[in-house]
C-alpha positions in Angstrom: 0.0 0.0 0.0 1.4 3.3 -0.9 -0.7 6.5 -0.2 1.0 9.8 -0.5 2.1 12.7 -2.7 2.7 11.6 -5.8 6.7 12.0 -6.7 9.0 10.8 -8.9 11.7 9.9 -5.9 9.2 8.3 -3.9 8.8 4.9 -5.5 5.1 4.7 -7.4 6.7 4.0 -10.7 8.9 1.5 -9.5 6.1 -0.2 -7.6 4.2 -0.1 -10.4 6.8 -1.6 -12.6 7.0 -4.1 -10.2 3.1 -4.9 -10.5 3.4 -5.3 -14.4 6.2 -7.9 -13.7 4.1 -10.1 -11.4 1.4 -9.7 -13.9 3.5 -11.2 -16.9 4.8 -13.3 -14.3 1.3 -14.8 -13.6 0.6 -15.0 -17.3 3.5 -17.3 -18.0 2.3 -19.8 -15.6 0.4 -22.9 -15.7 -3.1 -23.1 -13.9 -1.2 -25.3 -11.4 1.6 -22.7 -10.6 -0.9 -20.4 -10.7 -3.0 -22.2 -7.8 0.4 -22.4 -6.0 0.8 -18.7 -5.9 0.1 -16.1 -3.2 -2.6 -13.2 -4.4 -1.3 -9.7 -4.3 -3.1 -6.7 -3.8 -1.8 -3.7 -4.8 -3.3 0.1 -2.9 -2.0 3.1 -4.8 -3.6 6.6 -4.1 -2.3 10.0 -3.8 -2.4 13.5 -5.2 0.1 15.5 -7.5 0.2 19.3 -7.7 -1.9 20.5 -11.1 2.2 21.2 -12.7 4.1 18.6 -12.1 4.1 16.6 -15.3 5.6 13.8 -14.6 3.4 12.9 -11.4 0.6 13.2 -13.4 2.3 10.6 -16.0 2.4 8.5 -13.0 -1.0 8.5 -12.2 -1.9 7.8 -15.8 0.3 4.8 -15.4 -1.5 3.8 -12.3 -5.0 3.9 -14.1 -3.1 2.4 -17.1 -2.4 -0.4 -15.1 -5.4 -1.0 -13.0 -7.5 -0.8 -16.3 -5.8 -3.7 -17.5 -4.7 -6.1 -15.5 -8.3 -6.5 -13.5 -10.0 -7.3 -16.9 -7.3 -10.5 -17.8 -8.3 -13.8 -16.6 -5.6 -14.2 -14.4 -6.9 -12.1 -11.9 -10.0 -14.4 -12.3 -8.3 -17.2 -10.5 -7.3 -15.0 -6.9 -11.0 -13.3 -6.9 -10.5 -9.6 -8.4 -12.0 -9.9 -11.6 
């Protein structure tokens, strides 16, 4: 769970490129791995100040994100979708 000001220096795009790489992850795998695995939930909120750019790329990355991994069939098998 990360919930603050959105920043560059303060992690959300590497957590989120973490969350894309358990995602392809959970792709890759077999319906038995896949039973085998631990469900993640990921928490992302914040706010960025109206002119800084690149938080607000962020955020679009977030909502990116969220927009597609909850509609794939993996998330199906842990409950989300």
């Amino acid at each position: 769970m990360q919930i603050k000001r959105i920043h560059e220096y303060k992690r959300q795009y590497l957590n989120m490129l973490s969350v894309l790489w358990r995602y392809k992850q959970l792709k890759k795998m077999t319906p038995e791995e896949r039973a085998n695995s631990v469900p993640r939930v990921v928490v992302v909120g914040g706010k960025a100040a109206s002119a800084y750019n690149m938080a607000k790329r962020i955020i679009r990355l977030v909502t990116a994100i969220g927009d597609k991994v909850p509609s794939h069939y993996v998330t199906a098998v842990f409950g989300l979708a």
